[in-house]
C-alpha positions in Angstrom: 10.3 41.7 -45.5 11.7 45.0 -47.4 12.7 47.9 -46.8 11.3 51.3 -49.3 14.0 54.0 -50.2 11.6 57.5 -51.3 12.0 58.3 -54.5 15.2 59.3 -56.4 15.4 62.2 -58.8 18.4 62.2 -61.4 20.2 64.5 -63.1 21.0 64.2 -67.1 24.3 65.6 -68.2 23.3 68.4 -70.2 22.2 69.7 -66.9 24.7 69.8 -64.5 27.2 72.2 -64.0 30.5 73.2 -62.7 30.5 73.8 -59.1 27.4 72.1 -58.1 28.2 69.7 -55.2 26.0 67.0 -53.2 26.7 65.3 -49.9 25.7 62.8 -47.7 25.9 62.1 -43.5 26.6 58.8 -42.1 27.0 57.5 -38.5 30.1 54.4 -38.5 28.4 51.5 -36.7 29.2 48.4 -35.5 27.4 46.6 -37.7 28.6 48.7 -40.6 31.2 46.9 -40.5 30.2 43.3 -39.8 27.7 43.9 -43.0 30.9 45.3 -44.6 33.0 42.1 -43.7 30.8 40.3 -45.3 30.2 42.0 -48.3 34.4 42.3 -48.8 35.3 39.0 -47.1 37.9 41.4 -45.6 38.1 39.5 -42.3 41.0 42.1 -41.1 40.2 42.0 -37.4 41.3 45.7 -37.2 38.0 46.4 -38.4 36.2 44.1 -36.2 33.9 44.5 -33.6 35.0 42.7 -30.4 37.7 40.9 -32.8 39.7 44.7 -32.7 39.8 45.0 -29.2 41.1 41.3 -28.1 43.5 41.5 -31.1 44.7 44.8 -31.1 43.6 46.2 -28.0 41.9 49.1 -29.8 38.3 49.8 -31.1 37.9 48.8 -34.7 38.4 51.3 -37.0 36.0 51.4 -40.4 38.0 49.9 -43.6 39.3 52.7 -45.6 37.0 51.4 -48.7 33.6 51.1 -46.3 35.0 55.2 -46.3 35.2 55.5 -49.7 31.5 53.6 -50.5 30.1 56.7 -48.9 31.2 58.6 -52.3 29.2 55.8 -54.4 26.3 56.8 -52.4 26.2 60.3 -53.2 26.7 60.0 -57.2 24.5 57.6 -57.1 21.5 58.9 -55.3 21.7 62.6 -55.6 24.1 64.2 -58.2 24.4 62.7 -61.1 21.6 60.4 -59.1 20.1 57.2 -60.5 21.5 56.2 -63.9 25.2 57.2 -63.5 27.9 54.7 -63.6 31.5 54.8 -62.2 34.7 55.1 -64.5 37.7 55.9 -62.6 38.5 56.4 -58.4 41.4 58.1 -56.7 41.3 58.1 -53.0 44.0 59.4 -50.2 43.1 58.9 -46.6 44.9 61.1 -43.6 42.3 59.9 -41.0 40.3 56.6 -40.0 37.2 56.8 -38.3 35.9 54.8 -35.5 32.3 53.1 -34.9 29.9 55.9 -34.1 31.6 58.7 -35.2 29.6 60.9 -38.1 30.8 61.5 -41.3 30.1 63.9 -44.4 30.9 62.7 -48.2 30.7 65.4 -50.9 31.2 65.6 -54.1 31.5 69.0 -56.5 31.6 69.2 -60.0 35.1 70.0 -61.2 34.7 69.3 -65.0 32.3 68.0 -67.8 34.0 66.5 -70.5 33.0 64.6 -73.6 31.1 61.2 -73.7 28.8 62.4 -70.7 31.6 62.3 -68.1 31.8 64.1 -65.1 35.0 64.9 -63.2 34.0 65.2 -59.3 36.1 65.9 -56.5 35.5 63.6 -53.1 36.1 65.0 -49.6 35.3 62.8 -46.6 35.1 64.5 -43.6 34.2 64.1 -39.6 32.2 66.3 -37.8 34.1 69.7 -36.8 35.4 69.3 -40.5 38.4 66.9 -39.3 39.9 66.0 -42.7 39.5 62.0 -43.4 39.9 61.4 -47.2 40.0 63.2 -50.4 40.3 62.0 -53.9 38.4 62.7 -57.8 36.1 60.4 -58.8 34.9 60.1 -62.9 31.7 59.4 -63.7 29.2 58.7 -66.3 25.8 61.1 -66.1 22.7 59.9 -67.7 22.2 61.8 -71.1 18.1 62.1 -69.9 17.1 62.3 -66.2 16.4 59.2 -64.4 13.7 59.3 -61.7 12.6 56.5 -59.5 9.3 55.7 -57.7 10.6 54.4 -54.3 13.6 51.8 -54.0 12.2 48.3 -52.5 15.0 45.8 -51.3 15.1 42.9 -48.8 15.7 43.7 -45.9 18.8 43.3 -43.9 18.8 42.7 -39.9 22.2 41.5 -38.2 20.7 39.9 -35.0 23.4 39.6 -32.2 23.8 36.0 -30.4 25.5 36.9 -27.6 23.6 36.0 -24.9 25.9 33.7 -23.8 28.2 36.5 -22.6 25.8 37.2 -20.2 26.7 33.7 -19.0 30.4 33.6 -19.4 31.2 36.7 -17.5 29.2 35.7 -14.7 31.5 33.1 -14.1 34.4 35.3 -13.6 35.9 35.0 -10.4 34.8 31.5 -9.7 37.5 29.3 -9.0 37.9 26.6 -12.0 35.4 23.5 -11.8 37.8 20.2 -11.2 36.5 18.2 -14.2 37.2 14.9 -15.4 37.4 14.5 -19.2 36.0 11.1 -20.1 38.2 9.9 -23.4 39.2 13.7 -24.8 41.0 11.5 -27.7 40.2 14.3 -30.8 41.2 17.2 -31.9 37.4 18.8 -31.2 37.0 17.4 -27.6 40.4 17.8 -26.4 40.1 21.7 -28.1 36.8 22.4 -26.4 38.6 21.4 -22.6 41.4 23.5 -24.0 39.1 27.0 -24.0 37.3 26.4 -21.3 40.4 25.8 -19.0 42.2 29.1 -21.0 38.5 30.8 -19.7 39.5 29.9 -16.2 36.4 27.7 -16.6 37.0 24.6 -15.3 40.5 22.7 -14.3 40.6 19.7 -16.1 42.0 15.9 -15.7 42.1 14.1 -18.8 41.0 10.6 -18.8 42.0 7.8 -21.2 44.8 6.7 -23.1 47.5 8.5 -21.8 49.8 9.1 -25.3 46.7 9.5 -27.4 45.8 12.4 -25.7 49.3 13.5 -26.1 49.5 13.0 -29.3 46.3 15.4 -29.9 47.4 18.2 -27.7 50.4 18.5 -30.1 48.6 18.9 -33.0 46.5 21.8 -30.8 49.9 23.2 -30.0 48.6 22.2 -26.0 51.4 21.4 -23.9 49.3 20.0 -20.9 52.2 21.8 -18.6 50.1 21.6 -15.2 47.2 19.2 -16.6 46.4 16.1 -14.8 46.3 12.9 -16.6 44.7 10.0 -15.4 45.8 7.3 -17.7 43.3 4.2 -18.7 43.7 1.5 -21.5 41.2 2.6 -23.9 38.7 5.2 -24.0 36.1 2.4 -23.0 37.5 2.6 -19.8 37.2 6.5 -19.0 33.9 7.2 -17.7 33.9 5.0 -15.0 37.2 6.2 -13.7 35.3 10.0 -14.2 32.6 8.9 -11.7 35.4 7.4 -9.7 36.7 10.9 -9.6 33.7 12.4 -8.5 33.3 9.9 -5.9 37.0 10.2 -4.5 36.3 14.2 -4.1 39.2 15.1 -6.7 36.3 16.5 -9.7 33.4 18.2 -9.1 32.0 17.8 -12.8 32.3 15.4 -15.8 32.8 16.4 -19.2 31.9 14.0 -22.0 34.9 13.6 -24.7 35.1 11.7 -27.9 32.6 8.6 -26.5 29.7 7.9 -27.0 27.1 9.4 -24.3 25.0 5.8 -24.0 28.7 4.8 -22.4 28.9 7.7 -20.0 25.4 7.7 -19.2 25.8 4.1 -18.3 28.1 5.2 -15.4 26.3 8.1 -14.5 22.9 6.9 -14.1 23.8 3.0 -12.8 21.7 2.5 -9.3 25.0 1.5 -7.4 28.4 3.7 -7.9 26.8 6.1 -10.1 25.9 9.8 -9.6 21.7 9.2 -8.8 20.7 11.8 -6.7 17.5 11.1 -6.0 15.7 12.6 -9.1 15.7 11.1 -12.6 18.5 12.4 -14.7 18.0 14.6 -17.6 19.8 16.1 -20.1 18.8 20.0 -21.0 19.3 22.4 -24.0 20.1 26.0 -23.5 20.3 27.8 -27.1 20.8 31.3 -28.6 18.8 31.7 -31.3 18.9 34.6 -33.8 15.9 36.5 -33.5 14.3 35.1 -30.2 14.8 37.7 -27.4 16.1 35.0 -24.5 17.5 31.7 -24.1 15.3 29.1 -24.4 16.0 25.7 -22.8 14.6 22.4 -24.2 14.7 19.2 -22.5 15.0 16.4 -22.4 16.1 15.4 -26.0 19.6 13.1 -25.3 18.4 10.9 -21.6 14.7 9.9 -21.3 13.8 8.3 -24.3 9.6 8.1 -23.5 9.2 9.3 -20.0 6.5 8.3 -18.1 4.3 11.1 -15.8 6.7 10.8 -13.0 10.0 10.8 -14.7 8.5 14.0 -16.9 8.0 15.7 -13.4 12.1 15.3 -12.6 12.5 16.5 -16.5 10.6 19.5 -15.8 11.9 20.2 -12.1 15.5 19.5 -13.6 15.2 22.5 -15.8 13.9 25.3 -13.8 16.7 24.6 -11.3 19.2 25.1 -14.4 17.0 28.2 -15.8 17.2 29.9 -12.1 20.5 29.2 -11.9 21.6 31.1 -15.6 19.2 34.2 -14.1 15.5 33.2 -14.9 14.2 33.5 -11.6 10.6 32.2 -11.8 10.9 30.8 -15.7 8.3 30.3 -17.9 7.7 26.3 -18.6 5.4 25.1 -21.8 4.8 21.9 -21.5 4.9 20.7 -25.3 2.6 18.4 -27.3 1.0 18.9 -30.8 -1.7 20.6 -29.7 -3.1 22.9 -27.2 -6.3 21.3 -26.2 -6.6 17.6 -24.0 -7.2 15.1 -26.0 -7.3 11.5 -24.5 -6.1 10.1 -28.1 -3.0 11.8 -27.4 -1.4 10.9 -24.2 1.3 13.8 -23.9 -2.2 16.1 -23.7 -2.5 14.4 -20.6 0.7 14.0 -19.4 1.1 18.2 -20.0 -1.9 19.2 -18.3 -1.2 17.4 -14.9 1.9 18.5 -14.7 0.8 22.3 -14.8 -1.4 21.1 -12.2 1.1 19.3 -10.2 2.9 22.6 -10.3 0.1 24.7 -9.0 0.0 21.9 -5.9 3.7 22.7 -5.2 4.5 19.1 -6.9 7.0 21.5 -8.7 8.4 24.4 -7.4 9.9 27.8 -8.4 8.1 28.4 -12.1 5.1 29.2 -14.1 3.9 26.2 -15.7 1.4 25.3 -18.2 0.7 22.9 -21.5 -0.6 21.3 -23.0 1.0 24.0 -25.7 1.5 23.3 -29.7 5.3 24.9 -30.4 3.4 28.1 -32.2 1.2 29.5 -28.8 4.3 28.2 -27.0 6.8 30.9 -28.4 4.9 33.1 -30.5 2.4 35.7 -28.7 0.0 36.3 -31.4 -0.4 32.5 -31.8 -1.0 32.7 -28.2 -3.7 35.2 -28.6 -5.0 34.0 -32.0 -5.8 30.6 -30.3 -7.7 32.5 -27.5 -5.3 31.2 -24.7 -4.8 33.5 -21.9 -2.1 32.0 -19.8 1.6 33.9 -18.0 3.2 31.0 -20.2 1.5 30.7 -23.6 3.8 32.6 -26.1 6.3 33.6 -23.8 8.2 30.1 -22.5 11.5 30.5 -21.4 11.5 26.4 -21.1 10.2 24.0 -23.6 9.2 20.2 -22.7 9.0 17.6 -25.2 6.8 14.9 -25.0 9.6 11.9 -25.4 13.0 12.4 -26.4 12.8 12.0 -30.2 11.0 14.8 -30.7 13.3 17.0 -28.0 15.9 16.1 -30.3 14.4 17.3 -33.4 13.6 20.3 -32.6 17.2 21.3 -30.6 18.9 20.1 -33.4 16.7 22.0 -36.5 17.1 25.4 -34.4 20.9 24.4 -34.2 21.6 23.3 -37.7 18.4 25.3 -39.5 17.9 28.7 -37.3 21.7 29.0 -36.9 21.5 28.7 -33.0 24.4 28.9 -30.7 24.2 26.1 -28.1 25.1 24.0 -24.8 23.7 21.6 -22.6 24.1 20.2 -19.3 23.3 16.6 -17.6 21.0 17.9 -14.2 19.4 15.9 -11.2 23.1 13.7 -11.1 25.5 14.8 -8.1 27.3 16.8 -10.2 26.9 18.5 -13.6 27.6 16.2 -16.5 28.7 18.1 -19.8 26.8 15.7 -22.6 28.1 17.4 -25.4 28.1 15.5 -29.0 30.6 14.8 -31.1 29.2 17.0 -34.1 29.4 20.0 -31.4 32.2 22.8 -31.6 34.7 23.7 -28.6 31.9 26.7 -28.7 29.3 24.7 -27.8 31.7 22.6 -24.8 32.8 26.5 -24.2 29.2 27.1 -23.3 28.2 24.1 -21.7 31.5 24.5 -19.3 30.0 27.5 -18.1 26.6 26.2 -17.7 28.0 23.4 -15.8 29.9 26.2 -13.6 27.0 28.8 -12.8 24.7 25.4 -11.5 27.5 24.1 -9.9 27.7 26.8 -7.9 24.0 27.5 -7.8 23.6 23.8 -6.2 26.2 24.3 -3.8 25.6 28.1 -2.7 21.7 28.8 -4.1 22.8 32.0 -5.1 22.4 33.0 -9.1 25.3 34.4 -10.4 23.7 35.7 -13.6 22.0 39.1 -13.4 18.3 38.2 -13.9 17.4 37.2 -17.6 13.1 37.5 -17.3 
């Protein structure tokens, strides 16, 4: 996609003259300057939205040089205009400006001298004429008028992934989950239980070799003053003392560390001394994805490796109870396959269109559900409509349900690693919530799955939502 700029008219050196002046008007945004962070690689938090005020305690102020662009834009769009080309700056700054306050650049013609240059002279300032930077800029005009027929460039859209917020402070004032930490042995694990216990998230006890964990708390710079360690001989030997835990009454969640998940799932799920409740376990996705307007959930892509009808029903049942308990009230669940129509040659047809059928019986309860959908009239509206599918789901699913595990995997992981989406995911239908996060995942990820473990904790225990209604 691109963007058109209208038409630029130039000005040729013969034809300018002393005195003449130009100016532009600019608003300071946010994103001004995250799109000017980028461009600089100045990382200065000072200048940072969000970074500023946890840093410094202060709203970002613009970069003094984001100021002085706003110069470049006037020689070069309106006097000399297109065609001139910078020789020389001065700047001196005796304000800063702030996101959202408005700012006037000008520049007047001081002197013409040889060679086509221009000498001009720059005043920045704020509204109510609030003096913010002055300086003399030298430039070279065109020697013939330059005129454009409409600038076309790519487009540039900063999309926001902060939906996760949303989640994180609804945990606020929730007293810190008890979690056992099954084999937090690495750097990455053990760092991801760090942030979520500084967030007041969860209050954790460390399970596994007792001066291995120690050893990788120093290198954090974690003193584990206060932490509880439950000390085993290898890491093999963690998550059945986490279940233990859960059993005793002394942790309230489990949190996978650097283990495989096949040997924490092998405790979990085991029919005598695990955490069965009842309903087959599942594992489910929640991701932020640039672009899409809410979180969309995707299960199950780490447990159920080809579910049968039945085991698809606690899938699907297992993630509306985590969607209503991050705010979607009544959420929106596509039942996925490769196409949209039944189709006996493919069973997951099948499979999709009783269970939107078992949900209008009351098999399943608390959501809209339909399928079979292909991923486009899932998520995409005009797809939806293109396809002639009328349906409160089609194009619009807050909840996505693969067929079988490999291809739940596949498509978590391509919107993680491809579409740049911020993500957790949380174990449901055990006794507690079971944080599956992988060893590839960030301590932003664990950061988010600690607080999705804490809103349906709470959710299961109380019924009551926490999050301020999403859809």
């Amino acid at each position: 996609m691109t963007i058109t700029a209208p038409a630029l008219v130039g000005r040729a050196w013969s034809d300018i003259k002393v005195g003449e002046s130009a100016s532009v008007t600019r608003v300071c945004t946010p994103n001004d300057l995250i799109v000017f962070a980028h461009a600089s690689g100045n990382f200065n938090p000072v200048h940072l939205p969000g970074e500023a005020e946890q840093e410094i305690g202060r709203a970002p102020v613009a970069p003094a040089m984001w100021c002085g662009s706003l110069f470049s834009a006037v020689l070069g769009n309106k006097l000399p205009g297109p065609g001139a080309t910078y020789q020389y700056q001065d700047l001196r700054f005796h304000r800063r400006v702030e996101a959202g306050e408005a700012v006037i650049a000008t520049v007047t013609v001081r002197e013409k001298l040889p060679g086509n240059l221009l000498v001009m002279d720059c005043r920045l300032e704020k509204d109510g004429g609030v003096l913010v930077c002055t300086g003399t800029a030298e430039v070279c005009a065109p020697a013939e008028r330059v005129v454009t027929d409409g600038i076309s460039i790519p487009e540039l859209t900063l999309i926001p992934r902060g939906k996760f917020n949303r989640l994180l402070e609804a945990c606020r004032g929730i007293p810190p989950m008890p979690t056992a930490v099954a084999a937090p042995t690495d750097e990455n694990s053990l760092g991801g239980t760090w942030e979520a216990t500084k967030e007041g998230l969860i209050d954790p006890i460390l399970v596994g070799p007792e001066a291995v964990i120690r050893a990788e708390a120093a290198k954090i710079g974690w003193d584990l003053a206060g932490v509880r360690i439950e000390a085993v001989s290898t890491a093999h030997d963690a998550p059945a003392r986490c279940v233990a835990l859960v059993h005793e009454g002394r942790a309230d969640a489990v949190m996978k560390g650097n283990i495989h998940s096949d040997e924490v799932l092998r405790h979990v799920t085991k029919g005598d001394g695990g955490l069965r409740a009842g309903r087959r376990v599942s594992h489910v996705f929640v991701l932020d994805i640039p672009g899409h307007e809410g979180l969309l959930l995707i299960t199950d892509a780490a447990i159920n490796i080809l579910p049968d009808l039945m085991t698809k029903a606690d899938i699907v049942q297992n993630a509306i109870d985590l969607a209503q308990a991050i705010g979607l009230k009544q959420p929106r669940v596509g039942i996925l396959s490769a196409v949209e129509t039944i189709n006996p040659a493919i069973p997951s047809t099948l499979d999709a269109a009783i269970l939107a059928k078992m949900a209008d019986r009351g098999q399943i309860r608390g959501a809209l559900v339909d399928g079979p959908l292909a991923m486009d009239n899932a998520v995409d509206l005009e797809a939806a409509r293109t396809k002639g599918i009328h349906s409160s789901v089609a194009g619009r699913a807050d909840v996505l349900v693969a067929p079988n595990l490999e291809a739940g995997n596949m498509l978590a992981k391509q919107l993680v690693f491809l579409s740049q989406a911020d993500t957790g995911g949380l174990v449901t239908g055990a006794k507690v919530p079971v944080m599956l996060t992988s060893r590839a995942d960030d301590e932003h990820a664990r950061l988010m799955s600690a607080a999705l473990a804490v809103l349906y904790g709470h959710w299961r225990r109380t019924g009551q939502c926490l999050v301020p209604e999403l859809g």
